[in-house]
Structure formats: C-alpha cells, structure tokens
N, C-alpha and C positions, 0 to 999 in steps of 0.2 A: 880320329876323335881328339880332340882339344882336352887339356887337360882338366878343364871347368865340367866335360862331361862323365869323366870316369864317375864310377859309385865312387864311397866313402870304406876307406877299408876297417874293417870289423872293428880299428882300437877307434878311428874318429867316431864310427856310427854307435858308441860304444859310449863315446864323451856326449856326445849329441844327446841321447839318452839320461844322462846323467843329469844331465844340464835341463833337461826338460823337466823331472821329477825336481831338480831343487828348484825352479818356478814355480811348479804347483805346489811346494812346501811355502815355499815364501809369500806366495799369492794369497795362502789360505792362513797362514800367520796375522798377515796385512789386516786378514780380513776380521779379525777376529778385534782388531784396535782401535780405540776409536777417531773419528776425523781428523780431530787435533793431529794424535799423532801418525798417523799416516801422512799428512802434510809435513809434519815435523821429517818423517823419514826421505822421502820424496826429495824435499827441500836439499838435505844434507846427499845424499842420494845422486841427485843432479849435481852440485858441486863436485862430489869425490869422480864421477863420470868427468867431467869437465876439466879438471886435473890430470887425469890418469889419458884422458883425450890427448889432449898439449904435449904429454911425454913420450907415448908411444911416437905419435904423429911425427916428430922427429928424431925415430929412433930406424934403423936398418932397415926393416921392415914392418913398415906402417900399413900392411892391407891386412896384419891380423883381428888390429882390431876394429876394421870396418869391414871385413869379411866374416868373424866369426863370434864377435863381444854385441858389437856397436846394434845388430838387432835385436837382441837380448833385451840386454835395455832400454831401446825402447819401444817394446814389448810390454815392457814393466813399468815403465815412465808413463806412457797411455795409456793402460790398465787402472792404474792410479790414478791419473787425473780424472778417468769416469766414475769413481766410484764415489 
C-alpha cells in the first residue's frame, strides 16, 4: 500500500473532526448575517486565502496546503457564494 492509502491515525482523524464541527460553527454563524456582510466576509476571506496561498506555495512543503487547508476553503468559499 502507497502511503495516500494508509487510514488516518487517531490524532489526524482527530483534526479532521475538529475541522469539520468548526465549519458547521462558521457555516451557521454566516448564516445568521446578513448578505452585505457575508459578502463583506467572503471578499476579505478570499484575499487572506490568496495571501496565505502565495507563502505556503513557496515554502518547503507546499502540499500541506493543497492537500489539507485548500478544500476547506473552498468548501466555504462555494457555500457562500450560493447562499
């Protein structure tokens, strides 16, 4: 087995979790704001993504955060845009 197939050991599956409840805290935050500012969030949102992109991207290792940030957000970024 390839190391993309192993599980997740208990402390990632652990984050993974973590990560997933503060979506749905954020999600239902959002949801609670109105359009203005959801877009206001989004906007800035995308930018600090966009930033935080560029620096990782050339730093040592650049697959962290397209292998475990980069869906996240946008997750969050298309959630918001439909709403």
């Amino acid at each position: 087995m390839t190391g993309n197939q192993l599980p997740e050991s208990g402390a990632l599956a652990d984050l993974a979790d973590r990560v997933k409840v503060l979506e749905i805290a954020l999600l239902t935050a959002l949801a609670q704001q109105t359009k203005q500012q959801r877009d206001d969030f989004l906007q800035s949102f995308t930018l600090r993504i966009a930033a935080d992109e560029s620096v990782i991207r050339h730093t040592a290792d650049p697959l962290t955060w397209k292998e475990r940030l980069a869906p996240h957000a946008k997750k969050l970024t298309d959630t918001l845009r439909s709403a």
